[in-house]
N, C-alpha and C positions, 0 to 999 in steps of 0.2 A: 414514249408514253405521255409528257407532258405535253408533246404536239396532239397527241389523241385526247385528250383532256382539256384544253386548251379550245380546240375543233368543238368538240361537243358541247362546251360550256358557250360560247359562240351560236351553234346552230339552239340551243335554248331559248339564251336571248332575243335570237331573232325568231324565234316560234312565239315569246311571248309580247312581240314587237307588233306580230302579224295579229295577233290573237287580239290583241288591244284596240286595234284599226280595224278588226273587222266589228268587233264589239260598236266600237262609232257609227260605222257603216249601218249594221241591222236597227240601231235608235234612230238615225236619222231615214229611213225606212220606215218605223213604226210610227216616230212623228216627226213627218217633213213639216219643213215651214212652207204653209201656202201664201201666196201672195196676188196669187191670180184669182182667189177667191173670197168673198163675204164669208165667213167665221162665225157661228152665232153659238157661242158654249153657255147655255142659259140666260141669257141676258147680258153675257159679256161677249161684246160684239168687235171682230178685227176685222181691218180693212175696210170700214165702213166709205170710206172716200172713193170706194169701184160702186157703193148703191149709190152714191152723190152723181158720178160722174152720169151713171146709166140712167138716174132721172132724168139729168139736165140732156141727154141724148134724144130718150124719150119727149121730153116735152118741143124738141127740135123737130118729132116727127122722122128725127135719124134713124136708121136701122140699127139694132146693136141687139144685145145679149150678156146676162151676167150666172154667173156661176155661184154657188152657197152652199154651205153645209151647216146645218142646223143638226146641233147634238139634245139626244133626248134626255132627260133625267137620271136614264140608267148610263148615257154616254155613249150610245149609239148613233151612229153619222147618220143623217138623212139629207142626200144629194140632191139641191135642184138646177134648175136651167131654165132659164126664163130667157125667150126670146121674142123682140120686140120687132114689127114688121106690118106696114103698113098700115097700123094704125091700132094693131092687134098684139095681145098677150097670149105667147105660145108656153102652156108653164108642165116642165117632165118632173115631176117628185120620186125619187127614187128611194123606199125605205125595205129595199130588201134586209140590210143587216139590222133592221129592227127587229130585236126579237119578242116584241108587242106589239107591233104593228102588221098587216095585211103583207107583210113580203112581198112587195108588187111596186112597179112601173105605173104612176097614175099620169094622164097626159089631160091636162083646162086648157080653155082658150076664153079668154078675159076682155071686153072690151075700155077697161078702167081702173085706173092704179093710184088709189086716193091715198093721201095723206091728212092721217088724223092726230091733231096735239090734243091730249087732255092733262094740267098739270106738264108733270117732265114728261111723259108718257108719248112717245111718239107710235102712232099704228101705220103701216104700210100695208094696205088691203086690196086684194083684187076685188072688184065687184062688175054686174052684167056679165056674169061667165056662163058658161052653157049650163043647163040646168039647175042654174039658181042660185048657184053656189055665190059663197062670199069666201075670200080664201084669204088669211094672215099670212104675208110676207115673214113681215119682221115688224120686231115690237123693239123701240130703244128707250132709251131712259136717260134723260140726260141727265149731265155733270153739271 
């Protein structure tokens, strides 16, 4: 009896061992840390040294590409991918899980990636993009 008691209190433990690690598991799931991408949570901007590096690429005429996630007010992700090539901006905005947004796939092509200071205010804007457009990267704020 106290080996079956013993047993049982045993496989609890380890039920509540498992249950603990999976708990970790599903958070780190819901929010991984990225680091392979630009971060942009309202104005609080992570990894901003992958937009450093991709300018100084860009201005090399290198081929490259960066990856972002720009969160809306409500905290909804909106995915981009900007890829740079030949002399050109290939930019995919993805806001389907916007749920104020057009739930759609938008695909620009940019011939120019300016940088504007006003005050702290730094603006990353595409401009000469097809049909006219002027498109805001990202907006930083310095420290």
């Amino acid at each position: 009896m106290k080996k079956l008691l013993a047993t049982g209190l045993l496989l609890f433990l380890a039920g509540c061992q498992n249950n603990e690690q999976a708990g970790t598991i599903e958070q780190q799931e819901k929010d991984p840390v990225q680091t392979d991408r630009v971060i942009d949570h309202n104005g609080q901007v992570e990894n901003l040294e992958l937009l450093h590096q991709f300018l100084k690429d860009t201005d090399e005429n290198k081929q490259t590409s960066l990856e972002m996630t720009r969160y809306t007010i409500e905290g909804a992700p909106i995915y981009w991918k900007v890829e740079f090539e030949e002399g050109q901006y290939n930019i995919v905005v993805d806001n389907r899980e916007d749920n104020f947004g057009s739930k759609n796939i938008e695909n620009y092509k940019c011939d120019k990636l300016s940088k504007d200071v006003t005050g702290s205010l730094t603006d990353y804007n595409f401009e000469s993009c097809e049909g006219g457009y002027e498109i805001n990267l990202l907006s930083v704020i310095s420290e």
